[in-house]
TORNUVO-188185 format. One line per 10 residues: for each residue x, y, z of C-alpha. Coordinates in pm, 1 decimal. Example, Ala and Ser with C-alpha at 12.3 -4.5 7.8 and 13.67 -1.06 7.14 Angstrom:
1230.0,-450.0,780.0 ~ 1367.0,-106.0,714.0;
END
This chain:
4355.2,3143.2,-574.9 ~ 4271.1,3065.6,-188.6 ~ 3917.8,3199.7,-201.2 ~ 3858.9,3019.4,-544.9 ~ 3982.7,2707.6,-368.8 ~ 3727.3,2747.3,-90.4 ~ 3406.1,2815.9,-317.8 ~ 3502.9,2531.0,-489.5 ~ 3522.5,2257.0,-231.9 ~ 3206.4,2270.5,-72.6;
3069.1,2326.2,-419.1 ~ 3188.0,2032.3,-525.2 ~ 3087.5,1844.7,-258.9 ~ 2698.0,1945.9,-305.9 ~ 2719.9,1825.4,-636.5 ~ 2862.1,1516.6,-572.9 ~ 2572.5,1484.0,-238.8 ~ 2287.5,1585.6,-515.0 ~ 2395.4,1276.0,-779.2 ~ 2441.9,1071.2,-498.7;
2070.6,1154.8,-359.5 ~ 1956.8,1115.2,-761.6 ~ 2072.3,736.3,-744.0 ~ 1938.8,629.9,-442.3 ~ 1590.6,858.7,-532.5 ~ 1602.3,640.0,-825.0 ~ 1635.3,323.5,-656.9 ~ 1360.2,370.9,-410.8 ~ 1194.1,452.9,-714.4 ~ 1175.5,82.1,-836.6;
1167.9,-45.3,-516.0 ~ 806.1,124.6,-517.8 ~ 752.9,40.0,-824.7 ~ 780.2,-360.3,-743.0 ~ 579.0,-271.7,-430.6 ~ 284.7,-171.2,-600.6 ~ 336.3,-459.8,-817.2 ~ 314.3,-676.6,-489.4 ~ 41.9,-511.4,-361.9 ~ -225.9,-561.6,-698.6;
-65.6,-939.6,-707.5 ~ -145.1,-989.8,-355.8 ~ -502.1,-848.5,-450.3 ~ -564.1,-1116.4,-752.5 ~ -389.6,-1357.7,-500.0 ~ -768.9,-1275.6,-268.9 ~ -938.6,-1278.0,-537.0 ~ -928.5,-1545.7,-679.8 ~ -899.2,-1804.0,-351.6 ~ -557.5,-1881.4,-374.6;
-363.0,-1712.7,-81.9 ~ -468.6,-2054.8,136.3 ~ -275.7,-2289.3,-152.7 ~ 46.7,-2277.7,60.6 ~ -38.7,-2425.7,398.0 ~ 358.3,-2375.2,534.2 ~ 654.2,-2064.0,588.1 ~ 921.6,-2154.3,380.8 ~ 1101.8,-1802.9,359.3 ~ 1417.1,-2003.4,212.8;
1330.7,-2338.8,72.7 ~ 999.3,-2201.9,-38.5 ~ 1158.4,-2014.6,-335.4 ~ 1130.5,-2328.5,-517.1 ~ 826.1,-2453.8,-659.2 ~ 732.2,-2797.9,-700.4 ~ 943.7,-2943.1,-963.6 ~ 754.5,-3290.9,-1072.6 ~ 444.4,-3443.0,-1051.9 ~ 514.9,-3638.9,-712.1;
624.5,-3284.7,-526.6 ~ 304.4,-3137.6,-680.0 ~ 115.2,-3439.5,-536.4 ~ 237.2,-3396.7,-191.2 ~ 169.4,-3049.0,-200.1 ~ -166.8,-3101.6,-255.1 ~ -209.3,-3338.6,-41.2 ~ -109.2,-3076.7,232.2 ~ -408.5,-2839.4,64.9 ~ -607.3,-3131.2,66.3;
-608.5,-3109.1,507.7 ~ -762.6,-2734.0,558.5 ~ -1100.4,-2626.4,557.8 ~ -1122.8,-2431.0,185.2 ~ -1048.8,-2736.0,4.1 ~ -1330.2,-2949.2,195.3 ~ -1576.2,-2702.5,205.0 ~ -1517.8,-2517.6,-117.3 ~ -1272.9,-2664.4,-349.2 ~ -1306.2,-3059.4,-242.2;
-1333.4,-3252.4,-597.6 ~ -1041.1,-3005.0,-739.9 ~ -753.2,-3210.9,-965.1 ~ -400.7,-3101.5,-932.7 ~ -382.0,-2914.3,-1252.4 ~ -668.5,-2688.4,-1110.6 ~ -436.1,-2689.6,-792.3 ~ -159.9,-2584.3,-977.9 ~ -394.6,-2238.8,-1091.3 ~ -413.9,-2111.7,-726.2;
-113.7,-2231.0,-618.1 ~ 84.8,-1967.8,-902.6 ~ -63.0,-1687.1,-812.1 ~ 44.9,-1731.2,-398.6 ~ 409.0,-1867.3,-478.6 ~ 458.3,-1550.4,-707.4 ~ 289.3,-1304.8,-419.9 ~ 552.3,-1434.1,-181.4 ~ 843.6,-1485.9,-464.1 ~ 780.9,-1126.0,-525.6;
781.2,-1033.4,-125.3 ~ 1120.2,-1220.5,-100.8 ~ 1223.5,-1012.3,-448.1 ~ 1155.3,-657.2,-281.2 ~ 1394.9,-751.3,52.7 ~ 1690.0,-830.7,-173.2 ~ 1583.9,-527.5,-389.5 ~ 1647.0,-333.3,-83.4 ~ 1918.1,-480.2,83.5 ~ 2146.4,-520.0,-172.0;
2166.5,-163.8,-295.3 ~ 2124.4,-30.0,48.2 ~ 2509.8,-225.2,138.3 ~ 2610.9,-95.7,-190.3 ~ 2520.2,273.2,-153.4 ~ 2601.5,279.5,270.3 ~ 2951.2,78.2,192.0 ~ 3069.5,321.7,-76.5 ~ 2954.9,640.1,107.3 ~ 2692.7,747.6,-105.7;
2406.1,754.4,197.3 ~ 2370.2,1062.5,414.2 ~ 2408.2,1032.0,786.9 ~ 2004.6,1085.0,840.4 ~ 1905.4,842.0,594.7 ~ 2069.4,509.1,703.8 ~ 1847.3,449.6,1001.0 ~ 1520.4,552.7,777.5 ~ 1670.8,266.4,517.0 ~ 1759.4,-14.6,776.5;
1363.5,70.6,907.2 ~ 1237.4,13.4,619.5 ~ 1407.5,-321.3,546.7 ~ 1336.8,-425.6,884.9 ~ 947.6,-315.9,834.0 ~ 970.9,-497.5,500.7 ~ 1090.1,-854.8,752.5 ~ 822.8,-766.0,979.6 ~ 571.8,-761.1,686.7 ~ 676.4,-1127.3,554.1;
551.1,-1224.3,909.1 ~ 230.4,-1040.0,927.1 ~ 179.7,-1243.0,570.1 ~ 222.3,-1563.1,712.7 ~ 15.3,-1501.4,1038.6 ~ -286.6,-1384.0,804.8 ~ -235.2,-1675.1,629.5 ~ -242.7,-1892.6,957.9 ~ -583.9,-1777.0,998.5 ~ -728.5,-1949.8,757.1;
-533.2,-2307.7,751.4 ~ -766.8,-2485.5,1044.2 ~ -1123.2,-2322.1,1130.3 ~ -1214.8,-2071.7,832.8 ~ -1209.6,-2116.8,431.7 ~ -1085.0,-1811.5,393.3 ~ -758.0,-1600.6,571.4 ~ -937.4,-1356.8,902.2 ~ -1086.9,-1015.4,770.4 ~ -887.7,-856.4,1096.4;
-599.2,-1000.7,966.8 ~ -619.8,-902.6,563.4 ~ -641.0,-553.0,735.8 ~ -311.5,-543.2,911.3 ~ -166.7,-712.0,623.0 ~ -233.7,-453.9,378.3 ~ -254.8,-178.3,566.7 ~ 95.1,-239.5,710.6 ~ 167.0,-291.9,297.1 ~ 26.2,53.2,236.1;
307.4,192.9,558.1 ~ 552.8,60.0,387.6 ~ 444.3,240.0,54.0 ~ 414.9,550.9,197.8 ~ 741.8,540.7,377.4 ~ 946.2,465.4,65.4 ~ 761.2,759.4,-95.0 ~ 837.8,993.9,154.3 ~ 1243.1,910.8,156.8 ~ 1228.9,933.6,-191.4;
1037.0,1265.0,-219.0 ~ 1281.9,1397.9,68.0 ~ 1546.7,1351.9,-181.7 ~ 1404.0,1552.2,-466.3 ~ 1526.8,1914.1,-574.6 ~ 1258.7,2196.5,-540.8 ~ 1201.0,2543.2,-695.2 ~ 950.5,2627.2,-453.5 ~ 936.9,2708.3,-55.1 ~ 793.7,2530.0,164.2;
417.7,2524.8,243.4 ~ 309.8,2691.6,581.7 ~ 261.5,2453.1,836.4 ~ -97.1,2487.3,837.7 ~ -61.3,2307.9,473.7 ~ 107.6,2070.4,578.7 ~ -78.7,1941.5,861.6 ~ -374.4,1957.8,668.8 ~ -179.0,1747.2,378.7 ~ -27.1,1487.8,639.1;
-433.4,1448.5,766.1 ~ -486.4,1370.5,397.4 ~ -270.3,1092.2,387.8 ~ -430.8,971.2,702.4 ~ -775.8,976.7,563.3 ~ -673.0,809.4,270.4 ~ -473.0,523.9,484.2 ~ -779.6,438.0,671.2 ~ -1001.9,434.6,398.3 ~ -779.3,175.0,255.9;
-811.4,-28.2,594.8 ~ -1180.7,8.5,543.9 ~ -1192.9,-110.2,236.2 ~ -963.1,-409.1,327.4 ~ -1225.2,-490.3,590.3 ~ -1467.6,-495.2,306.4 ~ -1212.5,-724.7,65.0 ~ -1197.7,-929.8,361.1 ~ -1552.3,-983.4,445.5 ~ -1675.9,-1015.7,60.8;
-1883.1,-718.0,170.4 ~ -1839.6,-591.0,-251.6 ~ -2037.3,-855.7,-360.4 ~ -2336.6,-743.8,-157.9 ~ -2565.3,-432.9,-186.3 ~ -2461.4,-345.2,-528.6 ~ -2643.0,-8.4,-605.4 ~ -2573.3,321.9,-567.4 ~ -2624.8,599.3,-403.6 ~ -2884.5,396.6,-219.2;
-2810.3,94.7,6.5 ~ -3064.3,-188.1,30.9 ~ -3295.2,87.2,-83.1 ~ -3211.4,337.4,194.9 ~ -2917.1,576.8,262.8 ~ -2935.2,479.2,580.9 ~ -3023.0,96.3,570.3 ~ -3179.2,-100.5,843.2 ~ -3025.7,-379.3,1072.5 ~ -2665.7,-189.9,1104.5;
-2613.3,-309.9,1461.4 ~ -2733.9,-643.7,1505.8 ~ -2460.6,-808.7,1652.1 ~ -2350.5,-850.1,2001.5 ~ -2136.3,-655.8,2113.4 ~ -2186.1,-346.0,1903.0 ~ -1869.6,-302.6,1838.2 ~ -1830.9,-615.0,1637.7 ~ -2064.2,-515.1,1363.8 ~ -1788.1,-221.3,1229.4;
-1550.5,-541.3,1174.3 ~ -1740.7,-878.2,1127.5 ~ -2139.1,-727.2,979.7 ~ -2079.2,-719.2,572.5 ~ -2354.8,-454.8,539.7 ~ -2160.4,-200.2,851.7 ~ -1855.1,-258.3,716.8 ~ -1989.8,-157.7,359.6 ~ -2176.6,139.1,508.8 ~ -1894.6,276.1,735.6;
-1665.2,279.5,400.1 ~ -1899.9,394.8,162.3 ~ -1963.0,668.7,435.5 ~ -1581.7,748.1,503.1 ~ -1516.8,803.6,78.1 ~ -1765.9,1123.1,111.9 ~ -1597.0,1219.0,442.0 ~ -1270.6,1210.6,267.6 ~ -1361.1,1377.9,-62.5 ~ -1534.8,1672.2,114.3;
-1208.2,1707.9,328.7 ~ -1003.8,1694.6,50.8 ~ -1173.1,1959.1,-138.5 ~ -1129.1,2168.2,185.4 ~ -806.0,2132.1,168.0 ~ -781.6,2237.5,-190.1 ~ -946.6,2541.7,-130.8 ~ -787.2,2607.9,178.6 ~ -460.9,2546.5,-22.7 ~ -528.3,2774.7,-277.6;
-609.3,3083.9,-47.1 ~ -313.1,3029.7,153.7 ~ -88.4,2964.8,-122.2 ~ -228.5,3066.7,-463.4 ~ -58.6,2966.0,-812.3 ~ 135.9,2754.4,-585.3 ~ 271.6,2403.7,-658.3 ~ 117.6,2341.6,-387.9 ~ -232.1,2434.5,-437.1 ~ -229.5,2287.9,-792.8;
-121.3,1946.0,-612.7 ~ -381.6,1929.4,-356.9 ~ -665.5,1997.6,-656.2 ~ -513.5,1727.9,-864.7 ~ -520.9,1510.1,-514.8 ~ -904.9,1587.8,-491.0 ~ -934.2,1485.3,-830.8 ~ -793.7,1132.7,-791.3 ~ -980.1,1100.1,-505.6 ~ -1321.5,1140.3,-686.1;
-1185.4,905.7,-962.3 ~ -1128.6,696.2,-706.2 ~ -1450.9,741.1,-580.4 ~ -1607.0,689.4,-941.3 ~ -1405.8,367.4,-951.4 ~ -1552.1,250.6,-605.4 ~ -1882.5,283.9,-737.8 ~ -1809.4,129.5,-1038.4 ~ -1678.5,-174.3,-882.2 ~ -2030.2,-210.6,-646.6;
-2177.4,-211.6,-970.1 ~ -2034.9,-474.9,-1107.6 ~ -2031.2,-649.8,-792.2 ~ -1672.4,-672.4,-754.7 ~ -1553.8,-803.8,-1069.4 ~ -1204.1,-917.5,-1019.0 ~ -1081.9,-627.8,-1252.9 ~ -1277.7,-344.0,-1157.2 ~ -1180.5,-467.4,-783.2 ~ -842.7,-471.1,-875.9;
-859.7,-141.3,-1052.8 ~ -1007.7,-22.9,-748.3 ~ -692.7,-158.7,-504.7 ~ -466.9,-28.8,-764.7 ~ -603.6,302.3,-807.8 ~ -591.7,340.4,-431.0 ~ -257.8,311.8,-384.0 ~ -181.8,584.9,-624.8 ~ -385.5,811.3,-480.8 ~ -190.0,715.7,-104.2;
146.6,784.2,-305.7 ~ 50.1,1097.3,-442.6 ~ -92.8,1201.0,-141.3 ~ 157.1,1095.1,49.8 ~ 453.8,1295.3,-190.7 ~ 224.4,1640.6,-160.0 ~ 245.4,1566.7,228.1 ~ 638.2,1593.1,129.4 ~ 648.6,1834.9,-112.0 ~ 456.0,2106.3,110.2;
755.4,2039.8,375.3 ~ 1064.1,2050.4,99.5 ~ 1301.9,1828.0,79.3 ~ 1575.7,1726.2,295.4 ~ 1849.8,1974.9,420.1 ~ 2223.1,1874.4,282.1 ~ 2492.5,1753.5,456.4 ~ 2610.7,2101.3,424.9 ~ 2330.7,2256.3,546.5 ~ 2279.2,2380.0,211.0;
1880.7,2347.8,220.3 ~ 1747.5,2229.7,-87.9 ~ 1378.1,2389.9,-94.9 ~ 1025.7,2232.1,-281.5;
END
């Protein structure tokens, strides 16, 4: 009766520690789920103009919209002061106004939706003991990068309210790429949690799968640098560039360094150049994958990770083609970010997932 007694307690309490790591998975689920929501709103947000219709921080008071036609007036009026609406948009009517101004309230109603999304269920699951020791600091990072975010916002935003028409290309960078950290940190916690059948990749794997999600990370920052310069509607053919692989007048600006962030046709260049660098890497780790570990999990994840990434590719084309029509361009942000959270979850999954309380490890 004794012995049966001790199998069953710590028995127990893995199965109570596995439904407890199913509900928060689950959580972090949605909470990535609104992110990427976020993320493709924030994209329409750039595209079409409207991320300077806001000229203040209102992190509280801001949750409210204008409510008649006098506050809609006044907020206008405060549009009315920066650059964009002199140089681009002077002549616009309030109703027009009111078109821009939707799509940046519900970007940063949205931002203010994910923090409470997270911090109310994190109290709930910490306060009622349903968090393992090891995750609570990884949690209260996240929340606090998700605060630090909301300020990176606002300072992009900044950029663009007295000398520009449009928010800093340096900026829009940070912005998203921090966006894209955030992503790939809620995917890892919540891949951590899963239950695996398989073991663990060797380590060569898995550094090979964490430079994946690298590659794919700064791809995205190049590609914001393009967003930000309006480098997409430019040079639209393909495989050439202004008739050349190679084109002409690359480095014309003083210092050299500047053309890689500030020349539309470098920037272009440098990421068209960087989405071969990281397909042909990616298929290296595929087959690399599939020698060390063949009719793996594994190995059948990296090939379907090669295979978004020439979709993704195929996309990226597309979009020069149609010189970045707001849908393909948004199909294009959208797109990658699912290859960064699948990449990112085979980076996990080739590690397994967290080890119990117990130290009963649970393996991928």
């Amino acid at each position: 009766m004794s012995a049966m007694t001790n199998t069953a307690a710590p028995l127990a309490e893995r199965n109570r520690e596995l439904r407890n790591r199913t509900l928060v998975r689950g959580w972090l689920y949605v909470v990535l789920l609104v992110l990427f929501a976020l993320v493709m709103v924030g994209g329409a947000t750039r595209m079409t103009g409207s991320g300077l219709s806001i000229t203040e921080w209102k992190p509280i008071h801001g949750v409210i919209p204008p409510l008649n036609q006098a506050e809609w007036q006044e907020e206008f009026e405060k549009y009315q002061q920066i650059p964009q609406y002199e140089q681009i948009n002077k002549g616009m009517t309030v109703d027009e106004f009111k078109g821009i101004f939707w799509w940046e309230w519900a970007h940063r109603l949205l931002a203010r939706g994910v923090g409470f999304l997270v911090a109310i269920p994190l109290a709930f699951f910490w306060l009622s003991g349903r968090l393992e020791r090891r995750l609570k600091p990884r949690l209260v990072g996240l929340l606090a990068l998700g605060g630090f975010q909301g300020f990176i916002g606002w300072w992009m935003v900044a950029s663009g309210l007295s000398e520009r028409v449009s928010v800093s290309q340096y900026r829009l960078a940070i912005h998203l790429t921090f966006a894209c950290i955030i992503v790939m940190a809620v995917t890892y916690i919540a891949r951590g949690l899963a239950t695996y059948s398989q073991t663990p990749a060797d380590r060569r794997v898995q550094r090979f799968s964490g430079i994946m999600v690298l590659l794919v990370m700064f791809q995205i920052y190049l590609g914001a640098l393009v967003a930000g310069l309006h480098a997409g509607l430019s040079y639209n053919t393909w495989p050439l560039m202004d008739g050349a692989i190679v084109p002409g007048d690359l480095l014309v600006i003083e210092p050299i360094w500047r053309n890689f962030f500030e020349s539309p046709k470098t920037v272009q260049f440098v990421h068209r150049m960087f989405a071969y660098t990281v397909l042909v890497v990616a298929l290296w780790h595929a087959f690399s994958t599939m020698r060390a570990a063949p009719g793996s999990t594994h190995a059948r994840r990296a090939w379907l990770l090669a295979l978004l990434i020439v979709g993704q590719g195929a996309i990226g084309v597309g979009t020069l083609l149609m010189q970045a029509h707001m849908h393909w361009a948004l199909l294009h942000q959208g797109f990658a970010l699912v290859v960064l959270i699948f990449a990112t979850a085979h980076w996990r999954g080739t590690k397994g997932a967290y080890a119990l309380e117990n130290d009963v490890e649970v393996r991928s």
